[in-house]
C-alpha positions in Angstrom: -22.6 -76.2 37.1 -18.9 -76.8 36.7 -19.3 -76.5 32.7 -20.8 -73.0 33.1 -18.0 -72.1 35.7 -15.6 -73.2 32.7 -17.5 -71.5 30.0 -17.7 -68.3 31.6 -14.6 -67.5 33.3 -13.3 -63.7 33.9 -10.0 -63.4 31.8 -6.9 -63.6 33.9 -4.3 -61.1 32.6 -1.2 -62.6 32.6 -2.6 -66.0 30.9 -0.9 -65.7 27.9 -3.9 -65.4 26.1 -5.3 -61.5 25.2 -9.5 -62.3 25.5 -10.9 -59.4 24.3 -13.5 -57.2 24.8 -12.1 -57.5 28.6 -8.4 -57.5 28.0 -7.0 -55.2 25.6 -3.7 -53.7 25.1 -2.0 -51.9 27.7 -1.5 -48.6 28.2 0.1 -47.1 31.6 -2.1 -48.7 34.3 -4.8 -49.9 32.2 -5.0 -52.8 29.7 -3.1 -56.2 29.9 -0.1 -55.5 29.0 1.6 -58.5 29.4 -1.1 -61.0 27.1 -1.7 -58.0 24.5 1.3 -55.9 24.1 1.5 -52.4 24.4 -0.8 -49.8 23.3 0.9 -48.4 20.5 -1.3 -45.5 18.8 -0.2 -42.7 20.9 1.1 -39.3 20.1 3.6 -37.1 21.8 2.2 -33.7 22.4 4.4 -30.8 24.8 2.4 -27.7 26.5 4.5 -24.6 27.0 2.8 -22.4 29.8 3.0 -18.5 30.2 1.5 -16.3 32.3 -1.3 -14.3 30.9 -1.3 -11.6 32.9 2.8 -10.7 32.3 2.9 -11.8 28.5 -0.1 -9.0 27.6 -0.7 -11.0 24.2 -1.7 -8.5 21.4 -1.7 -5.7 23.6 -5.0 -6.3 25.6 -6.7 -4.4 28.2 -7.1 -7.0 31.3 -7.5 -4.6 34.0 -11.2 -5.0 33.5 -11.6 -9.1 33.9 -13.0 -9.9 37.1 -9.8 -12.2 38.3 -11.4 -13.3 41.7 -13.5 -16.2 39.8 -12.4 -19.5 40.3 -10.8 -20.8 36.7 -11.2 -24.1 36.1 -8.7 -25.9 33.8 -9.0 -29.6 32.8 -7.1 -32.2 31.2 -6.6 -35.5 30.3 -2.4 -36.6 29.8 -1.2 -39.5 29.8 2.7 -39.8 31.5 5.1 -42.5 31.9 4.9 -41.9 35.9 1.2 -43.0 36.1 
């Protein structure tokens, strides 16, 4: 019983040892950071918003899109803060 507890322990992160497939490196709140490093393969993207409504791009007609519809925008960044 005490050889199987030994054999198959959960990885502690902060060990000094990065035991993969559980720790991996980190990156913002996930990952071990501190046994594997930080997660390095990242690239920096920047969004510029503008109103679609105001902007009129190429000179469409809006006034007949139904507005009242609930628009549903997703996404999936990554920040510093998280």
């Amino acid at each position: 019983n005490t050889l199987l507890a030994r054999v198959f322990t959960d990885p502690v992160c902060g060990d000094g040892l990065c035991e993969s497939p559980m720790e991996y490196a980190g990156f913002g709140r996930f990952g071990c950071q501190i046994d594997c490093g930080r997660y390095t393969n990242t690239t920096m993207v920047n969004f510029r918003f503008a109103d679609l409504l105001s902007s009129k791009p190429g000179g469409w007609d809006l006034s007949g899109v139904n507005f009242q519809s609930r628009l549903d925008f997703t996404y999936n960044v990554w920040s510093e803060a998280m």
